[in-house]
RODO-2510 file (C-alpha; in nm, 4 decimals, decimal comma):
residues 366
     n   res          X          Y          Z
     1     x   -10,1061     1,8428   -12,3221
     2     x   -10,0405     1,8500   -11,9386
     3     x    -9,7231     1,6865   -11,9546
     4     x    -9,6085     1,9854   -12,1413
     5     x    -9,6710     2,2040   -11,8599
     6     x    -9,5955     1,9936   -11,6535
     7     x    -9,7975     1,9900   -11,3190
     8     x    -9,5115     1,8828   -11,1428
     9     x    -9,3828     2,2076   -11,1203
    10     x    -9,6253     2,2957   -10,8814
    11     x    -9,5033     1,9974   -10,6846
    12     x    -9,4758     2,1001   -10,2549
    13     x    -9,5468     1,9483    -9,9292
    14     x    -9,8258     2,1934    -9,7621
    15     x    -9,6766     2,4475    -9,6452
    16     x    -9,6985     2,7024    -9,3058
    17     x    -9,7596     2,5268    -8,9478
    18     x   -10,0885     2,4453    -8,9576
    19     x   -10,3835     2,1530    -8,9382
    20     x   -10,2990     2,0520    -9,2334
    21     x    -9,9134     2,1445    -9,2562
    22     x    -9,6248     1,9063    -9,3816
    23     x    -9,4343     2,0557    -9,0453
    24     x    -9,7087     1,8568    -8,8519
    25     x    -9,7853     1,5532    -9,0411
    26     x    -9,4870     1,3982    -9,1063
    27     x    -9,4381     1,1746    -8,8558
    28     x    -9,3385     0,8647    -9,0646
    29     x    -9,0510     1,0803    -9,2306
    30     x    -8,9155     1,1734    -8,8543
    31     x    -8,8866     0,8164    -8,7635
    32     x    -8,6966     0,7087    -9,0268
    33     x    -8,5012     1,0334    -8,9844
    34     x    -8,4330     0,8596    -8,5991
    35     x    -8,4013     0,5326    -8,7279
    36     x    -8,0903     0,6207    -8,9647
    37     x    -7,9100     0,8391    -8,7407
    38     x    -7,6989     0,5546    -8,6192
    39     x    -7,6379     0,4719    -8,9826
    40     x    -7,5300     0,8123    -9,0705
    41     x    -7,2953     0,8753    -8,7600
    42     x    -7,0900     0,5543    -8,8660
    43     x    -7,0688     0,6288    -9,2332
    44     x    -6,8992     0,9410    -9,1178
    45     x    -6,6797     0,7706    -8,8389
    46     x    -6,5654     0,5430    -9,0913
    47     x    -6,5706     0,6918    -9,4526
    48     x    -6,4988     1,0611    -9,3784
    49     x    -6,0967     1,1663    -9,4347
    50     x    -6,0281     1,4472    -9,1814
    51     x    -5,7494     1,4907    -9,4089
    52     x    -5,9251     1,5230    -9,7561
    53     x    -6,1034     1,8522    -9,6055
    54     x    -5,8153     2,1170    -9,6363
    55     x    -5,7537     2,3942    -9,2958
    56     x    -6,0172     2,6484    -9,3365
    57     x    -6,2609     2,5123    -9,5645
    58     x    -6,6339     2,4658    -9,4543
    59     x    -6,7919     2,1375    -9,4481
    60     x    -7,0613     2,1646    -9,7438
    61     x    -7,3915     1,9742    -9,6548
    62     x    -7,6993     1,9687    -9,8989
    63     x    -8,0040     1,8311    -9,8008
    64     x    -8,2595     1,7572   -10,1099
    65     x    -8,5826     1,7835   -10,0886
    66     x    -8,5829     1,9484    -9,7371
    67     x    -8,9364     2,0383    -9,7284
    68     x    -9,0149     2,3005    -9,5090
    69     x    -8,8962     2,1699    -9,1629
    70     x    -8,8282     2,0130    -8,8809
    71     x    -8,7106     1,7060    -9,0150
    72     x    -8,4683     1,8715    -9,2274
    73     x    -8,3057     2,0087    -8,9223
    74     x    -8,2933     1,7041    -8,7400
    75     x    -8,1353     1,5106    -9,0418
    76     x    -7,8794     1,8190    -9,0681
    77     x    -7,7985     1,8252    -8,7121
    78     x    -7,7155     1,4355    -8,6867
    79     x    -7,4494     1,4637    -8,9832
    80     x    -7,2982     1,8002    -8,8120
    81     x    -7,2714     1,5608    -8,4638
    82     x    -7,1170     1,3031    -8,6505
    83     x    -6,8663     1,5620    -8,8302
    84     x    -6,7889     1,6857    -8,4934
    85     x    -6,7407     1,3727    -8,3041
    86     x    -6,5012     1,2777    -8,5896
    87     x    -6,2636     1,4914    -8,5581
    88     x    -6,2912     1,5007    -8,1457
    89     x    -6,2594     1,1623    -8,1536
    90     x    -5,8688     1,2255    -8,3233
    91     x    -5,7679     1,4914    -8,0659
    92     x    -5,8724     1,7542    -8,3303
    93     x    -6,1087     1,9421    -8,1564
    94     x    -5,9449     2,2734    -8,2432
    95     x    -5,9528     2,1611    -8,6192
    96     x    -6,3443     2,1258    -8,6158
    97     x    -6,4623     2,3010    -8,8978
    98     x    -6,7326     2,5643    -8,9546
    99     x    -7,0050     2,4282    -9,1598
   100     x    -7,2614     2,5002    -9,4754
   101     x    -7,5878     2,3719    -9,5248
   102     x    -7,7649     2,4235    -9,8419
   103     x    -8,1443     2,3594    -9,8062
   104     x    -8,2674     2,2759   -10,1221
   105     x    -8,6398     2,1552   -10,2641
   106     x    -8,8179     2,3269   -10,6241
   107     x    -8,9072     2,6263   -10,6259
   108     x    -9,2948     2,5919   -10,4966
   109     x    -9,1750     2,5175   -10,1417
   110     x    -9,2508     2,7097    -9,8815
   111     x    -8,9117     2,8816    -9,7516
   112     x    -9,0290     3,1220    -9,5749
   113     x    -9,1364     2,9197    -9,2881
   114     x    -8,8252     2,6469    -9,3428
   115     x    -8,6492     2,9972    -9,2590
   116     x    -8,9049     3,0465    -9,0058
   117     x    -8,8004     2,7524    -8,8381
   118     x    -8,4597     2,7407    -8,8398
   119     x    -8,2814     2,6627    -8,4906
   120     x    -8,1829     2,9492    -8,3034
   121     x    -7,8556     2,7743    -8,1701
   122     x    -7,7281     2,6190    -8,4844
   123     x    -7,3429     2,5562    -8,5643
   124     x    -7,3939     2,6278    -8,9552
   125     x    -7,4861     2,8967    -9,2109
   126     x    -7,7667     2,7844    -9,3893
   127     x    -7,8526     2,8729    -9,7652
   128     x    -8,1841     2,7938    -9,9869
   129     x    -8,1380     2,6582   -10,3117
   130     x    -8,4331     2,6512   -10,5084
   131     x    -8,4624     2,4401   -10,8272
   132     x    -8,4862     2,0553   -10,9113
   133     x    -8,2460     1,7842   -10,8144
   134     x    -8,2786     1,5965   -11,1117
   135     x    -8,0278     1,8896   -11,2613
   136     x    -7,7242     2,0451   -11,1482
   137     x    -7,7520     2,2643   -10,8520
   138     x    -7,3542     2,3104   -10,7029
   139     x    -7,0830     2,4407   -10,8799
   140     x    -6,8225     2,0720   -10,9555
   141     x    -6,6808     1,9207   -10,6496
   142     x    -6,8583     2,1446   -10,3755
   143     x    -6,9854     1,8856   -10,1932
   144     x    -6,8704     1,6767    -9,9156
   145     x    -7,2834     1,5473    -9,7966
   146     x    -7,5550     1,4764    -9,9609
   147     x    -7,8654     1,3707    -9,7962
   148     x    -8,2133     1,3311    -9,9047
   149     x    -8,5161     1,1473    -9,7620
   150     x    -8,8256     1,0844    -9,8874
   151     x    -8,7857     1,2683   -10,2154
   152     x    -8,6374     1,0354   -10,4703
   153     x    -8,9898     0,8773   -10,5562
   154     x    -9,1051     1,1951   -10,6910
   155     x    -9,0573     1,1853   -11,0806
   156     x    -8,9491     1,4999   -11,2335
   157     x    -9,2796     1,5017   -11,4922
   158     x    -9,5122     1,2715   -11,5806
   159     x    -9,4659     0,9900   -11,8872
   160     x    -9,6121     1,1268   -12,1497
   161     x    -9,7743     0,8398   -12,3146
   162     x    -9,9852     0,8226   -11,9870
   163     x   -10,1559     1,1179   -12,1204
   164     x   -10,2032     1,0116   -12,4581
   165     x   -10,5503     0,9007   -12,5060
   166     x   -10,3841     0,7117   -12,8825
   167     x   -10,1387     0,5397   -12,6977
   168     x   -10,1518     0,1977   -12,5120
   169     x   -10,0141     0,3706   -12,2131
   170     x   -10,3310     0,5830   -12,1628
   171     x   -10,4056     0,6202   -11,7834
   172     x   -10,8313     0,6232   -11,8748
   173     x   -10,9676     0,6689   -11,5351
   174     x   -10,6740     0,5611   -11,2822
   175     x   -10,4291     0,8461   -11,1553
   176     x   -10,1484     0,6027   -11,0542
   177     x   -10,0211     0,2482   -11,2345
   178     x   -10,1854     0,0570   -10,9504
   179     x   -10,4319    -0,1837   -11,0925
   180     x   -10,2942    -0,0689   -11,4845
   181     x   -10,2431    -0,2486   -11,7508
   182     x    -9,8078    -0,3274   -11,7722
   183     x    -9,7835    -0,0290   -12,0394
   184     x    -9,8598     0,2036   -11,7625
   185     x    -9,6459     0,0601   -11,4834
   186     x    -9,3286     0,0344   -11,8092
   187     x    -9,3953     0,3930   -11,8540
   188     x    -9,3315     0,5044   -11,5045
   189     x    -9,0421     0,3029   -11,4472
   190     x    -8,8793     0,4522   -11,7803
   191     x    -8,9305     0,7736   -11,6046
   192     x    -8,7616     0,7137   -11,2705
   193     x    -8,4481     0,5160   -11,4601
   194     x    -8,4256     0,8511   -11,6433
   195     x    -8,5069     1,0912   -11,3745
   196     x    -8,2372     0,8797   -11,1262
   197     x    -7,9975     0,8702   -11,3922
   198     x    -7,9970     1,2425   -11,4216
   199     x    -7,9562     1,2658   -11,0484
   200     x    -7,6601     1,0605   -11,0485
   201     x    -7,5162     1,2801   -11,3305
   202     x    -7,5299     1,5441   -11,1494
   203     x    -7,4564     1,4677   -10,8246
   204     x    -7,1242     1,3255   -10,9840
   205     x    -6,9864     1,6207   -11,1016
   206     x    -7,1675     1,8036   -10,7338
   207     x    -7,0265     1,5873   -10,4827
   208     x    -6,5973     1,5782   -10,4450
   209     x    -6,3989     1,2879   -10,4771
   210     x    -6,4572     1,0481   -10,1499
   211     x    -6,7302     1,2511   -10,0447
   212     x    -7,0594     1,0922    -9,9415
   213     x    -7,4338     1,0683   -10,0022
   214     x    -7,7321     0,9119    -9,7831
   215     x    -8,0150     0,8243    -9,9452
   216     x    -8,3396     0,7394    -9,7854
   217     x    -8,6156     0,5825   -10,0367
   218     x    -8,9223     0,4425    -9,9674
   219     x    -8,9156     0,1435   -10,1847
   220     x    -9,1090    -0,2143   -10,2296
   221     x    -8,9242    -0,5127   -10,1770
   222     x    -8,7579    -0,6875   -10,5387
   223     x    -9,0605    -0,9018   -10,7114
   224     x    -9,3596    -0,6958   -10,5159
   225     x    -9,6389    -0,5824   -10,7205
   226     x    -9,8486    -0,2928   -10,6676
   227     x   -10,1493    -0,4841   -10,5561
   228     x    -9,9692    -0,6135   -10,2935
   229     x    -9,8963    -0,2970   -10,1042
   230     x   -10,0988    -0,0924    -9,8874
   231     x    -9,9324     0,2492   -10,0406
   232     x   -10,0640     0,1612   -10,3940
   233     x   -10,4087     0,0817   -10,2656
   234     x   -10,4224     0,3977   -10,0618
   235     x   -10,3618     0,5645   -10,4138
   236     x   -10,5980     0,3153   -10,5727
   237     x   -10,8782     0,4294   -10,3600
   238     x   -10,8284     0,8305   -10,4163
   239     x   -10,8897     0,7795   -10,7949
   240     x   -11,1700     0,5810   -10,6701
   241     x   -11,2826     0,8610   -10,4949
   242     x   -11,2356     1,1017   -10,7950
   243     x   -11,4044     0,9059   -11,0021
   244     x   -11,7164     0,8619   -10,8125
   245     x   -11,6962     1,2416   -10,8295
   246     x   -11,6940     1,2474   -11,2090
   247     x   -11,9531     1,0135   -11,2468
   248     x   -12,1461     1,2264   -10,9995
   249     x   -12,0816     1,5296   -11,2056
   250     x   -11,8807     1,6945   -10,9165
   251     x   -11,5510     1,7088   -11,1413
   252     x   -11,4717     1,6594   -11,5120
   253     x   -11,3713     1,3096   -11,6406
   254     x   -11,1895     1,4407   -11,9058
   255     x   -10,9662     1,5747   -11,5813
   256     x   -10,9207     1,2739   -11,4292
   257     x   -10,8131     1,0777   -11,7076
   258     x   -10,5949     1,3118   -11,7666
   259     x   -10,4552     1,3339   -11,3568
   260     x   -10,1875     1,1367   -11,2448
   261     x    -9,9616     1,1331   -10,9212
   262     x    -9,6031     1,1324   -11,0395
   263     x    -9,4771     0,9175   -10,8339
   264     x    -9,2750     0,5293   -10,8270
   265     x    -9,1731     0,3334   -10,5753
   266     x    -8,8573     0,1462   -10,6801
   267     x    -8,7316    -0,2004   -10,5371
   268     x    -8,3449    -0,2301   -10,3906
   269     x    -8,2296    -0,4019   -10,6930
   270     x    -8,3558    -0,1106   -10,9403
   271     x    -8,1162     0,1251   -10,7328
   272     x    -7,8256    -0,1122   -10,7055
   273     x    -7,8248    -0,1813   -11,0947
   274     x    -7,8888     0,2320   -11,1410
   275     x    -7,6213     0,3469   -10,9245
   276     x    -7,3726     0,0498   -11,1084
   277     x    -7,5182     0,1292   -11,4184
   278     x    -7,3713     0,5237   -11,3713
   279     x    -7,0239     0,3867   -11,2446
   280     x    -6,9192     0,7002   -11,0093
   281     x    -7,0722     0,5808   -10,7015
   282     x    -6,9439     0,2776   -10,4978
   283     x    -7,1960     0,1729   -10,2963
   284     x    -7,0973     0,1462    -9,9290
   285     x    -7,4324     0,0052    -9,7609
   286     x    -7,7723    -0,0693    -9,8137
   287     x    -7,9559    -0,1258    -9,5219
   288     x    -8,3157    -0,1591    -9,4524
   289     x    -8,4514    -0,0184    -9,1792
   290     x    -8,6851    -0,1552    -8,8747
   291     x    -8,9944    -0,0534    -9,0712
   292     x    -9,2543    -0,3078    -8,8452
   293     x    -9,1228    -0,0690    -8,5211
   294     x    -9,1348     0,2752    -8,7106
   295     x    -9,4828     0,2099    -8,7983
   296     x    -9,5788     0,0402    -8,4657
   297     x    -9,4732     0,3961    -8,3312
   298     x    -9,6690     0,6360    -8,5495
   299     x    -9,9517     0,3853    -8,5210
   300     x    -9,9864     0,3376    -8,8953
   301     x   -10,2865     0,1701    -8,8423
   302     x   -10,4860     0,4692    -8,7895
   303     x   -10,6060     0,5213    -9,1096
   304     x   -10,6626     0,9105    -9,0654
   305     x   -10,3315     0,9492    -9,0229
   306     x   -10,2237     0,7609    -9,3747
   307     x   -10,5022     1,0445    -9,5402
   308     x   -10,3473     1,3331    -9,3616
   309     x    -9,9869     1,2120    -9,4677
   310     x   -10,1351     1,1730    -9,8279
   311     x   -10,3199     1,4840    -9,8536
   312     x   -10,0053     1,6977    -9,7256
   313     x    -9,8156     1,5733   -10,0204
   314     x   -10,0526     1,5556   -10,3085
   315     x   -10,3270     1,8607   -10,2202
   316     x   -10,1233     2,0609   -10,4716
   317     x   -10,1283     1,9073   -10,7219
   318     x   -10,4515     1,8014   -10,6933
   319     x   -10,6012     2,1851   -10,6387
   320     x   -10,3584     2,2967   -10,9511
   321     x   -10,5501     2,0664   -11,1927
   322     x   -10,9013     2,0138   -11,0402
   323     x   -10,9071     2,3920   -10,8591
   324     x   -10,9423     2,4370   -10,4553
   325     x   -11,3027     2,3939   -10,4183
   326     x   -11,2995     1,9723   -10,4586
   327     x   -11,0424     1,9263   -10,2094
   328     x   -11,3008     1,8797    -9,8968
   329     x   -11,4804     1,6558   -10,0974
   330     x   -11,2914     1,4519   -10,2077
   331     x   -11,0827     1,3501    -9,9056
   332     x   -11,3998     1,3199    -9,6775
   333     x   -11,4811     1,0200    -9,9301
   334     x   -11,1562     0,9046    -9,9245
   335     x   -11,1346     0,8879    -9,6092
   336     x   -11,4827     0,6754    -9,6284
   337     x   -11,3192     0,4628    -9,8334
   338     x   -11,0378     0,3880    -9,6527
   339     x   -11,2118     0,3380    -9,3428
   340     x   -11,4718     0,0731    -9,5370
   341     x   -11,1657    -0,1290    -9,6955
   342     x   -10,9039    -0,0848    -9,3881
   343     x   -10,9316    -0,4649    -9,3298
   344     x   -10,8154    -0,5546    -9,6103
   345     x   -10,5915    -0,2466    -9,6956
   346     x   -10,3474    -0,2782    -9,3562
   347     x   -10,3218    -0,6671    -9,3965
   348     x   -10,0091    -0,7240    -9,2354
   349     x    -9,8430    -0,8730    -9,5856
   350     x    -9,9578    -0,5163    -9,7113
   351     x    -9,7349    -0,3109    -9,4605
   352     x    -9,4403    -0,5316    -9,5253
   353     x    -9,4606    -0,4833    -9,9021
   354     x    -9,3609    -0,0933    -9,8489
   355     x    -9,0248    -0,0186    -9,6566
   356     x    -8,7509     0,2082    -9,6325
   357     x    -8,3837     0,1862    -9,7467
   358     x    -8,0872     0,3430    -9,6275
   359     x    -7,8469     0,3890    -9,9142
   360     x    -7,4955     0,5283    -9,9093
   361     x    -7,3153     0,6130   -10,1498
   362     x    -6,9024     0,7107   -10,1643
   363     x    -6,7981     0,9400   -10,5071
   364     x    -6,4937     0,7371   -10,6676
   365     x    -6,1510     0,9477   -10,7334
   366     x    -6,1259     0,9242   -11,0571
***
C-alpha cells in the first residue's frame, strides 16, 4: 500500500535556481518572512537571558524546513540581528557571541544549492541536518532557536485509511479532504495532532530550558471549512484536473484514487490546545499577521502565480507516483481551470479564510 512507502519521503520544494525553482517562486513565504521580523527581534529583546548563555558558548539556531534558500537566510539573519542588538543594547558588545546555524529539511532537499547560496559575509557556521522534524534531530538541550516557516502543514505520511479502498475514509477520486466526506477530513486531522505532538516531543528534549521557538503556520481561521478557502479549492481543482486525465485515459484511476497531498491546514485553537496539551511550552504570543497587505504585495490575484507556488511544492510528489511525463499536462489544465473559476476562487471571503500565524513558544525549566 502507498502509505507503506510512504511517498512523503520524496517530499522537496523544486530544487536548483531555475523557471520553475522554489529559490524563485516563493514570494508569499518571503513576505511573511518580512512581516515577522519585527516579531522575532522583540521576542529576543525581551525573552532572551544574556545570562542563561554561558562565556564562550555559540548561540545554536535551527531553522526547519529551510528549503533550499534565500528565505532561510533572511529568517536566519533577522534572529542573528536581534541576538546582536541584545547584547549591544547592555554594553556587551565584546560579549557577542559566535553563532551556529543548523539548516535542516528531509533528506530529498536540494543542499547543494542551499550551500550554493549561502551568504558570502555571514557571522555564523552553518551545518545541514538532514532528516525529519517530526523526530529528534539535536542532541538534549542544544538549542537556544528554533524557527520554522511554512513547514508545519506538511504531515509526516499520509492516513492510512485514506488509502483503504474497505474503509469509510477512502479518498475515491479526490487527492485532498476538500469537498470529502468528514471521515476524510477526521483522518487528516488525527495525523497532524500526531505528527505535531511528535514535534513537540522532540523539540522538548532539543531546545534548553528558556530557550525559544518561532513558528510560522499557514492556518484557517477557528470554525472555517475547507470550502470556504481559496487554498482548498486551488487543491480541489488539481484533482479535477487529474481526473479529467484519467477519464481521458492520460493517467491511471487506480493512481489517483490512490494520490493524496499530505497536507492540513490547522486553525489557532488546534495549536493552542496542542502546544497545552504537551505542557513544556508556554506560549508567549500568537499573532496574526497583515495577511490582506502580504498578498496585496505579491499580487495574489494573479492566478499563475498561485500554480507556480503550487507546482514548486507538490511536482514531486506528483512525478514520484504518476512519473515525469504528466507533469506539463496536467498543470496547463490546471491552470485552465483556475483561470475559468478565478471569480469565484479569489472571492475576497476566500483569501481571508487562509492566513498566517506567528507563534512563539518559551521551553519551561523544569
Amino acid at each position: 500500500m502507498e502509505d507503506e512507502r510512504n511517498i512523503v519521503q520524496f517530499l522537496s520544494m523544486n530544487g536548483g535556481d531555475g523557471p520553475l525553482s522554489y529559490a524563485n517562486n516563493s514570494c508569499y513565504q518571503k513576505a511573511a518572512v518580512d512581516c515577522t521580523k519585527a516579531m522575532v527581534n522583540e521576542a529576543i529583546i525581551n525573552e532572551f537571558d544574556i545570562k542563561q548563555l554561558p562565556s564562550a558558548t555559540p548561540y545554536r539556531i535551527a531553522d526547519l524546513g529551510c528549503s533550499v534558500g534565500p528565505n532561510t537566510f533572511i529568517a536566519v539573519q533577522n534572529i542573528i540581528e536581534a541576538v546582536e542588538r541584545k547584547y549591544q543594547s547592555n554594553g556587551l558588545d565584546s560579549s557577542i557571541p559566535e553563532f551556529l546555524v543548523f539548516f535542516n529539511d528531509r533528506v530529498s532537499n536540494d543542499f547543494n544549492t542551499l550551500f550554493s547560496f549561502l551568504p558570502s559575509g555571514r557571522r555564523y557556521f552553518g551545518v545541514g541536518v538532514p532528516g525529519s522534524f517530526h523526530a529528534r534531530l539535536f542532541p538534549k538541550a542544544s538549542l537556544h532557536f528554533v524557527y520554522s516557516s511554512y513547514a508545519l502543514h506538511w504531515l509526516s505520511k499520509l492516513p492510512k485509511e485514506i488509502l483503504d479502498k474497505n474503509s469509510p475514509a477512502w479518498n475515491k477520486g479526490r487527492i485532498h479532504y476538500v469537498g470529502a466526506p468528514n471521515n476524510v477530513f477526521e483522518a487528516y486531522s488525527t495525523q497532524f495532532r500526531k505528527d505535531m505532538q511528535s514535534f513537540l516531543d522532540a523539540r522538548a528534549e532539543e531546545v534548553a530550558p528558556d530557550g525559544l521557538m518561532a513558528l510560522l503556520f499557514a492556518v484557517v481561521p477557528n470554525g472555517t471549512l475547507p470550502s470556504e478557502s481559496f487554498i482548498y479549492l486551488l487543491y480541489e481543482l488539481l484533482g479535477f484536473a487529474l481526473m479529467d486525465m484519467a477519464n481521458m485515459g492520460l493517467v491511471s484511476e487506480d493512481k489517483v484514487h490512490s494520490f493524496n497531498l499530505p497536507i492540513y491546514f490547522a486553525s489557532p485553537q488546534e495549536l493552542e490546545d496542542l502546544v497545552e496539551i504537551n505542557g513544556c511550552f508556554t506560549i508567549k504570543s500568537m499573532i496574526p499577521i497583515m495577511t490582506n497587505q502580504m498578498k496585496n504585495n505579491i499580487t495574489i490575484l494573479d492566478y499563475n502565480l498561485c500554480i507556480l507556488h503550487i507546482r514548486v511544492g507538490v511536482e514531486h510528489l506528483i512525478v514520484e507516483h504518476f512519473g515525469s511525463e504528466i507533469i506539463d499536462e496536467l498543470f496547463n489544465r490546471f491552470s485552465e481551470k483556475v483561470a475559468a473559476e478565478s471569480q469565484f476562487v479569489f472571492k475576497q471571503d476566500y483569501l481571508d479564510n487562509f492566513v498566517e500565524q506567528f507563534v512563539l513558544l518559551r521551553r519551561k525549566v523544569t
